[in-house]
C-alpha positions in Angstrom: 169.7 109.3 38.8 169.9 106.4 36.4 166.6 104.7 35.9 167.3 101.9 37.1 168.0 103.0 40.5 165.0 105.6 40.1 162.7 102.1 40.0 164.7 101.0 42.9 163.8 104.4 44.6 160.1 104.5 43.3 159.5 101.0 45.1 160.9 101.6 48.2 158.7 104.7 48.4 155.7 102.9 47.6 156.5 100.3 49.8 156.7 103.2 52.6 153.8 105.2 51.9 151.8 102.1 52.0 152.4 101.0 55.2 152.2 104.5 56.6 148.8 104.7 54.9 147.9 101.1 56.6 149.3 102.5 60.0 147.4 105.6 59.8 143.8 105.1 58.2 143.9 101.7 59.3 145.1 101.0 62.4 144.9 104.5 63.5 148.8 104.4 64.9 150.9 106.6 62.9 155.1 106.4 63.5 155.7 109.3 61.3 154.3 112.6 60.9 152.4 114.8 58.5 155.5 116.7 57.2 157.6 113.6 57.1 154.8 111.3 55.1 154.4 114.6 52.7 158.1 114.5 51.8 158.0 110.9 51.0 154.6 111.5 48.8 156.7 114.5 47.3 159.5 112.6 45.9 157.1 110.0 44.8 155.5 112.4 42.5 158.7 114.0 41.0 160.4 110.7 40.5 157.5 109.8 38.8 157.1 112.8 36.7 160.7 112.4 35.7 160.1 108.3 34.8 156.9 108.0 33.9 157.3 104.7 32.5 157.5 103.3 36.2 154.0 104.6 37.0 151.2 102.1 37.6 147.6 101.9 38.2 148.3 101.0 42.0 150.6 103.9 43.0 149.7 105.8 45.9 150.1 108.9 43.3 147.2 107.8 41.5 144.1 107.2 43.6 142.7 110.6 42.1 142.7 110.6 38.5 140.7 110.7 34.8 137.8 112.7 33.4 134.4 112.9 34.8 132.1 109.9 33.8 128.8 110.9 32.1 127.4 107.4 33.9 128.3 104.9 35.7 128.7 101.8 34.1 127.1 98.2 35.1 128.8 95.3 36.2 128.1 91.9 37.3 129.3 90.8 40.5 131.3 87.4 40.2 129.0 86.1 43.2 125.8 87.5 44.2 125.5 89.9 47.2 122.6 89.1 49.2 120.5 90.9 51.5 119.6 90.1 54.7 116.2 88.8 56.9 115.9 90.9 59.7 114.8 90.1 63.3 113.3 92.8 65.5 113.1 91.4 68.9 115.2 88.6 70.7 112.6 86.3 70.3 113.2 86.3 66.7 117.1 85.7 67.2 116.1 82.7 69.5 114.1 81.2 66.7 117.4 81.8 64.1 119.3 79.8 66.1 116.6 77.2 66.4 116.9 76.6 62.4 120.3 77.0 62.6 120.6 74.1 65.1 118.6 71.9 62.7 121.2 72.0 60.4 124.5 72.1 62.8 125.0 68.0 63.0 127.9 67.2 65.8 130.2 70.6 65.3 130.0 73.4 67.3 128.4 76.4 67.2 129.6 79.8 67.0 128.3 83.1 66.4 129.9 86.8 65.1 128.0 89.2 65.6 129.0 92.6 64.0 127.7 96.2 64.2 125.6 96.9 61.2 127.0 100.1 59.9 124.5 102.6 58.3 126.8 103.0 54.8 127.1 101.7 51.6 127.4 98.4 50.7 130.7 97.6 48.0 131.8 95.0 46.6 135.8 95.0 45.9 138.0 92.8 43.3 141.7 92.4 43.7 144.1 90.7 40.9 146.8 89.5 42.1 146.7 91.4 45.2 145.8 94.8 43.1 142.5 96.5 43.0 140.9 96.3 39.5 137.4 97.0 40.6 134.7 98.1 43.5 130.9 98.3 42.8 128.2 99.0 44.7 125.7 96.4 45.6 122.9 97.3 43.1 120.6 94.1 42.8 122.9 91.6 44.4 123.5 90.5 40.6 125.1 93.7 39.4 126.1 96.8 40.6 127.5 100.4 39.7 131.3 100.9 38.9 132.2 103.3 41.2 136.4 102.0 40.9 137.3 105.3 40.7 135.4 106.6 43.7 136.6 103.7 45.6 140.5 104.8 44.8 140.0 108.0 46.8 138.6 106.5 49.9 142.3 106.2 52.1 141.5 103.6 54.3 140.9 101.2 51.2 144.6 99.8 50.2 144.9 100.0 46.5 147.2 97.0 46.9 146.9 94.2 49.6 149.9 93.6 51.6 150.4 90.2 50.9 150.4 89.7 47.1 147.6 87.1 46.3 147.3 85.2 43.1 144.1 85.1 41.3 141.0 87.3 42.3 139.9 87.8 45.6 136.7 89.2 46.1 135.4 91.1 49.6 132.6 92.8 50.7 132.3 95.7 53.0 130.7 99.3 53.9 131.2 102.7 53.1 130.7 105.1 55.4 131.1 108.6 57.0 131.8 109.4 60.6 129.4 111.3 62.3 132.4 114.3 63.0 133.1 114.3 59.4 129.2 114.6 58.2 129.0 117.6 60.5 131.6 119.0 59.0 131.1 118.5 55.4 127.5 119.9 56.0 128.8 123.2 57.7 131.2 123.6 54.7 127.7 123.0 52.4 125.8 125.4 54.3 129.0 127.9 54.4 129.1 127.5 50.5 125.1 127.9 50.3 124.9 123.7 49.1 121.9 121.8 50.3 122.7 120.1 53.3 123.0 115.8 53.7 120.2 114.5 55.6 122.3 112.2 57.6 125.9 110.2 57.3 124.3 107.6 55.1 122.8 110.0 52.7 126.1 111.9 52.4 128.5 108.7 52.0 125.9 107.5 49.8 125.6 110.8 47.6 129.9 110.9 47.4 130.5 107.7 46.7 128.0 108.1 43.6 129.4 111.3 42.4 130.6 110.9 38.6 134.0 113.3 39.4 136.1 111.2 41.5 137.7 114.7 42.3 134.4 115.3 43.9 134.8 112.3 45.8 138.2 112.5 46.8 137.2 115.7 48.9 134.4 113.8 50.7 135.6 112.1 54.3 134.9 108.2 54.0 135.5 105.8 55.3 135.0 101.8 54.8 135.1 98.4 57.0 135.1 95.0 55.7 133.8 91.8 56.9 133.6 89.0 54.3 136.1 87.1 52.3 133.5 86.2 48.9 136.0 84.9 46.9 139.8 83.4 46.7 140.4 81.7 43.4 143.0 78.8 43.9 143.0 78.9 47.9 140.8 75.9 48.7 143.2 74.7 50.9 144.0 77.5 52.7 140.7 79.0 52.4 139.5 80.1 56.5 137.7 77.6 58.0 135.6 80.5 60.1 133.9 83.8 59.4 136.4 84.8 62.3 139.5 83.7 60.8 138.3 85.4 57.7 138.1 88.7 59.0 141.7 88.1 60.5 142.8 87.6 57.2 141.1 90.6 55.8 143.0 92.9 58.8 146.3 90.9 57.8 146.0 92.1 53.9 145.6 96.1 54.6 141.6 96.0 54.7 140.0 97.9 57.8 137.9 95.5 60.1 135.5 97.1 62.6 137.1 96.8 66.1 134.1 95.8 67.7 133.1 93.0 66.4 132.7 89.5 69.0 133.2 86.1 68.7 130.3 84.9 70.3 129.8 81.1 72.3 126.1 80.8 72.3 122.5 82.7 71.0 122.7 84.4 74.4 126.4 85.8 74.5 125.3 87.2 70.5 121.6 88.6 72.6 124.2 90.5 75.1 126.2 91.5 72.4 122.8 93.3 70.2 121.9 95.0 73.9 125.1 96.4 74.9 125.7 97.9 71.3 121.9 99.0 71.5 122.6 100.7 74.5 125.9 102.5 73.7 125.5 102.8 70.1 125.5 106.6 70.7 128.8 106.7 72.0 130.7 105.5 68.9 131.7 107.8 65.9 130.1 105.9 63.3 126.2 105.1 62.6 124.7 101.7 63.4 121.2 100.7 63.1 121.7 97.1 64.3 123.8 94.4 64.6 124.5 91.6 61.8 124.7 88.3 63.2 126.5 85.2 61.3 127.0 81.3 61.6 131.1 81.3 62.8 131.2 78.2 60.4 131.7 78.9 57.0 131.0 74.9 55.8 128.0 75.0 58.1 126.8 78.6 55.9 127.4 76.9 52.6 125.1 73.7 54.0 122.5 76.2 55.0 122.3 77.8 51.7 120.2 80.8 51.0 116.6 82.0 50.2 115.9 83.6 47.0 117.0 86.8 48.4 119.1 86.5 51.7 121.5 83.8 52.9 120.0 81.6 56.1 123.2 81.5 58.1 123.2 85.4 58.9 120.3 87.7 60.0 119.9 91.2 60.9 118.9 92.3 64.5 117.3 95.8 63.9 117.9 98.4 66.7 114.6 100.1 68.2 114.3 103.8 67.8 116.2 105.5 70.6 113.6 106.7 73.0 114.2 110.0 75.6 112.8 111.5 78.1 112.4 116.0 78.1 110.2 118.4 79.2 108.0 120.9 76.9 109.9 124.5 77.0 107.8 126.3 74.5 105.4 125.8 71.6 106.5 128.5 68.9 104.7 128.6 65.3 106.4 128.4 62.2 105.1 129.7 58.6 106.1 127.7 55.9 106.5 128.5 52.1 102.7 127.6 51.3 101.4 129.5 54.6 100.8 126.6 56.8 101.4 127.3 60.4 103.1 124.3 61.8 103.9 124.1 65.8 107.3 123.4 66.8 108.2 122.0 70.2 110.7 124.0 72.1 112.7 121.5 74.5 115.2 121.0 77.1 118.0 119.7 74.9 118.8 115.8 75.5 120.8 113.3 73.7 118.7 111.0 71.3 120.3 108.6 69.1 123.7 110.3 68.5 123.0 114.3 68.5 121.2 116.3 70.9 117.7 117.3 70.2 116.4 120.9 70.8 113.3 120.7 69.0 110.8 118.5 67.4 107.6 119.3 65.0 104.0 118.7 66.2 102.9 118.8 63.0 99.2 120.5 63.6 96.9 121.2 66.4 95.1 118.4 66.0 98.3 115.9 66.6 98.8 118.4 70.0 95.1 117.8 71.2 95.0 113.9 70.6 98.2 113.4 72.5 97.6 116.5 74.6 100.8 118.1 74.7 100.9 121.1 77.0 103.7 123.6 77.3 105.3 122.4 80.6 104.7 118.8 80.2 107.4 115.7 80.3 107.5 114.1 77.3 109.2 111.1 75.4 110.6 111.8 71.9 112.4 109.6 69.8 114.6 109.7 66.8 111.6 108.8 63.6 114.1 106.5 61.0 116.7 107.4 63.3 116.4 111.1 61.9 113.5 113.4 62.5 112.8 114.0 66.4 109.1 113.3 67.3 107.3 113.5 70.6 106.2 110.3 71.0 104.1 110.8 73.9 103.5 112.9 77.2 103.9 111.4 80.9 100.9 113.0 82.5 102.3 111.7 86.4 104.8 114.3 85.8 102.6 117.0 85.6 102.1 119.5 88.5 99.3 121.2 87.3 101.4 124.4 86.0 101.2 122.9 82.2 99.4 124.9 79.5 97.2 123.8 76.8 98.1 125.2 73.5 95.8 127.3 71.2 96.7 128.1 67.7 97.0 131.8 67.1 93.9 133.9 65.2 96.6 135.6 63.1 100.0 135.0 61.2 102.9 135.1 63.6 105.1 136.8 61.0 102.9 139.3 59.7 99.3 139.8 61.5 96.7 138.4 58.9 94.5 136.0 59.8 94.3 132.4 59.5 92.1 130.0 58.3 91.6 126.5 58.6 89.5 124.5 55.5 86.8 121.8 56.7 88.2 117.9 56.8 91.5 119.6 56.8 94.4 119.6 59.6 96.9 122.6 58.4 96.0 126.4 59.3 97.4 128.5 56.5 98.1 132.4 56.5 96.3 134.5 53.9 98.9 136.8 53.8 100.0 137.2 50.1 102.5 139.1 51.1 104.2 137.2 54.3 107.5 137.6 55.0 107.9 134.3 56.5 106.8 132.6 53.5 109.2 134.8 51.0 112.4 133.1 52.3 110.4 130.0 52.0 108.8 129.9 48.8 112.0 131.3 47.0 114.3 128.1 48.1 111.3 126.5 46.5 111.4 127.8 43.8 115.3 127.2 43.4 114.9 123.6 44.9 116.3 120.6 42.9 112.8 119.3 41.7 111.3 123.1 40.8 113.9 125.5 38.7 117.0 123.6 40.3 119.0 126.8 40.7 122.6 125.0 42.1 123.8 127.7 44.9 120.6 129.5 46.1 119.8 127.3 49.3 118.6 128.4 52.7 121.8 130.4 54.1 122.0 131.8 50.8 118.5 133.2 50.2 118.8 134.7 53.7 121.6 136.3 52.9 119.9 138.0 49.5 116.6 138.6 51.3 117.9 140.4 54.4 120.5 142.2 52.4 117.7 143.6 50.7 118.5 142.4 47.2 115.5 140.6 46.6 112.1 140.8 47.7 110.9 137.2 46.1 111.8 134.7 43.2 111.9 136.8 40.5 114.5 138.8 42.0 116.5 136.4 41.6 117.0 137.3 37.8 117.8 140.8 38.4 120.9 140.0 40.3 124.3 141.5 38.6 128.1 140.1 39.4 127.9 143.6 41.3 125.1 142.8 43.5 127.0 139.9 44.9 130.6 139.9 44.7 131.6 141.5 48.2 129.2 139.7 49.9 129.8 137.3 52.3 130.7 133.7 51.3 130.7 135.6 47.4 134.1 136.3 45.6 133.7 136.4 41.6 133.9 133.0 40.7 130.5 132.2 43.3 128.8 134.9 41.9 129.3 133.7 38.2 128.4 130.6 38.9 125.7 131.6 40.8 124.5 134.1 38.0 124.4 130.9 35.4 122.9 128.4 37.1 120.0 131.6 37.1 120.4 131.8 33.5 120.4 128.0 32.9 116.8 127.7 34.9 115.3 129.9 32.0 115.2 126.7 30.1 113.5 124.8 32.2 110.0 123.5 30.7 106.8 125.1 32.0 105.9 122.3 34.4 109.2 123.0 36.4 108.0 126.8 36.4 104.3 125.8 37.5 105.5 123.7 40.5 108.1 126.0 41.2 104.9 129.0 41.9 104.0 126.7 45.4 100.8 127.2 44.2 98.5 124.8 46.7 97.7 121.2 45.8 99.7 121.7 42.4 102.3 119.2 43.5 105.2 117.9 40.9 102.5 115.4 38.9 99.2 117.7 39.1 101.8 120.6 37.5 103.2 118.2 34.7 99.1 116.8 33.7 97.8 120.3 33.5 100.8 121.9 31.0 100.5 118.5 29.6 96.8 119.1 28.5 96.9 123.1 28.1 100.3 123.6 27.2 100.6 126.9 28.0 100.5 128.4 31.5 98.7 131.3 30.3 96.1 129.0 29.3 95.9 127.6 32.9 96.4 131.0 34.5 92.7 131.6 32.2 91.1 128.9 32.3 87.4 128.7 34.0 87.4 126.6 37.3 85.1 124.2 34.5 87.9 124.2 31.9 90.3 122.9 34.7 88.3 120.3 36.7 87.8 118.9 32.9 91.5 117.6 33.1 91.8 114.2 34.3 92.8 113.8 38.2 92.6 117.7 38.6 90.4 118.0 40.8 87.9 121.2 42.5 90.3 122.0 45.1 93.4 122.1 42.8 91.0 124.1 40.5 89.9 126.7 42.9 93.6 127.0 44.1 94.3 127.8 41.3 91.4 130.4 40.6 92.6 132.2 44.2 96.7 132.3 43.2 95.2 134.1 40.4 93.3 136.5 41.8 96.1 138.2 44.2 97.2 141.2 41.7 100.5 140.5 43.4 100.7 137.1 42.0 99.8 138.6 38.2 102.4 141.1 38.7 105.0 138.1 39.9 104.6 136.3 36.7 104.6 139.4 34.3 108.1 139.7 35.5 109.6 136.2 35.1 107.9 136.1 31.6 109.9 139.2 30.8 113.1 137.3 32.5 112.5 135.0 29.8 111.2 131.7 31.6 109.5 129.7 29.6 105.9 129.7 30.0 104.7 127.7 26.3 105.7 123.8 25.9 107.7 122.8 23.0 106.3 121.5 20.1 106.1 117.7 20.2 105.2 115.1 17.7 102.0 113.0 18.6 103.4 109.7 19.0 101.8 107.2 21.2 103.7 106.5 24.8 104.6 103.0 25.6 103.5 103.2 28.9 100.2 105.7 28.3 97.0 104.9 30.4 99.4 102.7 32.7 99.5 103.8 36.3 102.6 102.7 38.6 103.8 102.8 42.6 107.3 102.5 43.4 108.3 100.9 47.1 112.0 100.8 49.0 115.2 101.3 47.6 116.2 101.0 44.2 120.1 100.4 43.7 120.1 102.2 39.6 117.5 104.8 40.7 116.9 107.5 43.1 113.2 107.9 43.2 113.1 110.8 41.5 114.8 108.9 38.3 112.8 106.9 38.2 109.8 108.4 38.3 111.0 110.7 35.4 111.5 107.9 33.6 108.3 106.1 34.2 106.8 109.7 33.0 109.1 110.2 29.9 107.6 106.8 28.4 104.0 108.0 29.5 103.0 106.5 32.6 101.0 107.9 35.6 103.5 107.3 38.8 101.3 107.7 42.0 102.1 107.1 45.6 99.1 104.6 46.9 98.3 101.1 45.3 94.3 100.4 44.4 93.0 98.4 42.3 93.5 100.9 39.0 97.4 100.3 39.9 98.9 98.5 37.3 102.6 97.6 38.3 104.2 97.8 41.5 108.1 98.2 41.6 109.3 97.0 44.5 113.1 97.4 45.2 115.3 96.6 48.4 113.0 96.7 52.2 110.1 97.1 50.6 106.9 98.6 52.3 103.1 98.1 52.9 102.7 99.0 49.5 104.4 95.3 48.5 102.0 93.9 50.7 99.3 95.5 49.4 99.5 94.7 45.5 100.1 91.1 46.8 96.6 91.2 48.8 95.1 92.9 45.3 96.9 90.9 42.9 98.9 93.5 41.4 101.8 92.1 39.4 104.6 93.3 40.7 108.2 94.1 39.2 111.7 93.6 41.0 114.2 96.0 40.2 116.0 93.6 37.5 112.8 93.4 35.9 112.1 97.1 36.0 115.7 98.0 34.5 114.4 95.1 31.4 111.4 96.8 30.9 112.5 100.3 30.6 115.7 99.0 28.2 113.1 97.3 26.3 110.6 100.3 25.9 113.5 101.9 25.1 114.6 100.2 22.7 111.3 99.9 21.2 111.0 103.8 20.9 114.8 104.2 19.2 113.5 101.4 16.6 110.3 103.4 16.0 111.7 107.0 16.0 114.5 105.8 12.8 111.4 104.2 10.8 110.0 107.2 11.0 113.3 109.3 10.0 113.6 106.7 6.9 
């Protein structure tokens, strides 16, 4: 084939596989069948192996592609992406469309309301019909550039179907159906992974993977609904949010289905109640609905707050409330020994899954809302996620019902129980528990302890009842031999199994004393004490005097400590991960002077750069004290996206308080500060 007719060829396949990929992810209407849309992706890849000089960025051959990014860099969205002001009850919507009639002079109004999918907010930018970038929201000012990522996602055309001049700029949700969540977290648990929370979490996790490979195995999914930007189309620029999202459907970019042009505040009222009412039934999550001014003159006039745009607010759903009846009230041990009650129930639909089960968290939460075995009771999906028994309907009782009474001894292995004063938790004194084994090693393996990738819940079961290890330590006696065979293990598991082991022995000492579950020594108390003693030999010795010396360690970390140490069992457990070669002794450091020493700080909602845990590592790397209550010792509060009572709070106290932006300039600045410090002191 000459190559000018191999162009001809490569366009008309492109052209092809295009609109098969809008029929399919799109509009959910394929003509043409798996087989018959492989052979046409076939060709496409051999033609362009053979001309590669045709090949461009917006192929349908090169959605996957490149190296793994060591970060994500940091753009700046051409127009801000605001959040939203949320209204919880209708009387709230009735007062948005009071303001909004202030400001509506003789035109009519309209409403859209839309279902406010639980995703991802992006933010995509075509040139000349082509994408060139897609970012996550971030601030509303800048965001992450997750282009890459984006090019893996199907339903996102890589080139609109009209070719517009100029940039266009749209904005829109990524997210994962609640089938595909289900299934990505049985392949996780098949694979020994730790599990997703919920669809948000998981499309939220992919989407931010640095391998786009990663990504491109991940299920999303993504809807748009708002035209930002079209440079050079003010006179054919939509008149109406409506119009707009028929333009967006027009171009290649998916549209939810359900959203309704709506005539008044009342028809936009049915709208949030019907969808409240049958949100359960659709594939995807929603959490509300988003409502918007039809008018897009009428939302320029309106303008915008500092943070969220006055012509669109956010009806928040209610938690979705059930009615069951009390089967059984087992006990579960937990990795520290707590004994924590779990609610056995008839099985009943609650916002999206069925529910079997839900935690009572301690006898005293089952005696103040008196929850008998037998008894009706309402339950309710906490942030949409955790089933809690809200309360019990006592006219439903028949007198059968049976109060429950916290066993005298460990359910899993017979010793007794005990209960301190002021406390709520009964733990198990059983050094030796079996319940707690299973327990306390995918502790000890847990992202935040010795982060040991591979050893998760299904996978320590698997280790434990297979009898190839008793507890932690085991785990670094485990050969290629002792796993290969077993099931979900070929060889290339077990090796990388067998070095994320070895890769744990360099963890630093604080890892290693959280990673013990020794009571009340929580991530912080674990990095102040190997910060004072820096040795955990030195802890392991120290007088209950020597401990309660350290600042914020307090008698009842101390004596916890003092007890772990006394179990000869416990000795013998540490002997043998010192002679695994874990690192007991904290490197050598320089005294230098942390920016941020003596300065305490509280973090509240969502940060777009961060995950908590980031950031509090990076709070502690430049020496501050991260703690999760403000008083009046609090210095900074850093308040990102919804935040909580906490915001409040420092307001009421007068505790300055940072945004996210000027979090991110503070750290760079510190930063900076430190590199300019550390090269004075190399010259």
């Amino acid at each position: 084939m000459e190559a000018g007719e191999a162009k001809k060829r490569i366009e008309k396949l492109r052209a092809a596989i295009e609109y098969h990929n809008y029929l399919y992810y799109v509009l959910d209407a394929p003509e043409i069948s798996d087989a018959e849309y492989d052979a046409l992706m076939k060709e496409l890849l051999a033609l362009e192996a053979a001309y590669p000089q045709f090949v461009t960025a917006d192929s349908p051959t090169q959605r996957v592609g490149g190296a793994p990014a060591e970060a994500f860099r940091t753009v700046a969205h051409p127009l801000p992406l605001l959040s939203l002001n949320n209204a919880y009850d209708t009387g709230e919507l009735m007062e948005f469309d009071r303001r909004v009639k202030k400001q509506t002079l003789a035109e009519p109004l309209t409403y859209v309301g839309e279902q406010k999918i639980d995703g991802l907010t992006v933010a995509l930018l075509y040139q000349d019909g082509v994408l060139v970038q897609g970012a996550t929201r971030g601030d509303g000012l800048r965001g992450e550039d997750v282009t890459a990522n984006i090019r893996t996602i199907r339903s996102i055309p890589l080139k609109l179907r009209e070719k517009i001049p100029g940039r266009v700029l749209v904005r829109g949700e990524v997210f994962m159906t609640r089938d595909s969540f289900q299934e990505l977290n049985r392949e996780r648990e098949r694979a020994g992974q730790p599990l997703f929370a919920n669809p948000r979490n998981a499309a939220a996790g992919s989407l931010r993977q640095l391998d786009p490979g990663v990504t491109a195995t991940r299920p999303l999914d993504a809807f748009f609904y708002d035209l930002l930007l079209w440079e050079g189309a003010a006179s054919t620029f939509p008149a109406t949010h409506w119009e707009a999202q028929a333009l967006l459907k027009e171009w290649g970019l998916k549209v939810n289905p359900y959203s309704r042009l709506c005539a008044s505040i009342e028809e936009v009222v049915e709208y949030c109640r019907e969808w409240e009412e049958k949100r359960s039934t659709l594939p995807w999550e929603i959490d509300g609905v988003v409502v918007k001014v039809n008018s897009l003159a009428l939302q320029e006039r309106m303008g915008t707050t500092a943070k969220a745009p006055r012509a669109k607010i956010a009806y928040k759903f209610s938690p979705e409330e059930a009615f069951t009846r009390v089967r059984e009230i087992q006990v579960n041990v937990g990795r520290t020994g707590v004994l924590t009650p779990l609610a056995i129930l008839e099985p009943v639909r609650v916002g999206g899954s069925t529910v079997g089960r839900a935690t009572l968290h301690n006898e005293d939460f089952i005696r103040e809302k008196d929850i008998r075995v037998g008894d009706v009771v309402v339950i309710r999906k906490a942030g949409e996620i955790i089933p809690e028994v809200v309360r019990v309907v006592p006219e439903h009782r028949t007198g059968t019902e049976k109060p429950f009474i916290m066993p005298a001894r460990c359910p899993a292995c017979g010793a007794a129980v005990y209960r301190e004063p002021g406390e709520a938790a009964v733990h198990c004194l059983g050094a030796s528990c079996p319940a707690q084994q299973k327990e306390k090693i995918i502790h000890f393996a847990s992202k935040n302890a010795m982060d040991i990738a591979g050893v998760g819940p299904a996978v320590v079961n698997l280790l434990v009842d297979k009898g190839l290890i008793k507890d932690a330590a085991g785990l670094y006696d485990l050969t290629a031999g002792d796993l290969v065979g077993l099931e979900r293990f070929g060889a290339k598991s077990a090796e990388n199994l067998l070095a994320a082991v070895e890769r744990s022995k360099e963890n630093p000492p604080e890892r290693l004393l959280f990673a013990l579950g020794i009571r009340h020594v929580g991530e912080e108390m674990a990095r102040r004490l190997v910060g004072h003693f820096r040795d955990l030999d030195r802890i392991f010795t120290a007088t209950r005097e020597e401990l309660v010396a350290v600042p914020e360690i307090g008698e009842a970390i101390a004596d916890s400590i003092r007890r772990y140490m006394e179990e000869a069992q416990n000795r013998e457990f540490l002997e043998r991960l010192r002679r695994a070669g874990l690192k007991f002794k904290a490197e050598e450091r320089e005294a230098v002077a942390e920016p941020l020493e003596g300065k305490t700080f509280v973090l509240t909602g969502a940060l777009a750069a961060f995950t908590r845990e980031e950031a509090e590592e990076a709070l502690r790397g430049l020496g501050a004290r991260v703690t999760s209550s403000v008083s009046k010792k609090t210095d900074y509060v850093v308040a990102g996206e919804n935040p909580g009572s906490k915001y409040q709070k420092a307001m009421d106290l007068g505790v300055p308080v940072l945004t996210e932006d000027e979090f991110l300039r503070l750290l760079a600045d510190l930063r900076a500060t430190e590199r300019e410090a550390s090269q004075r002191r190399d010259n």
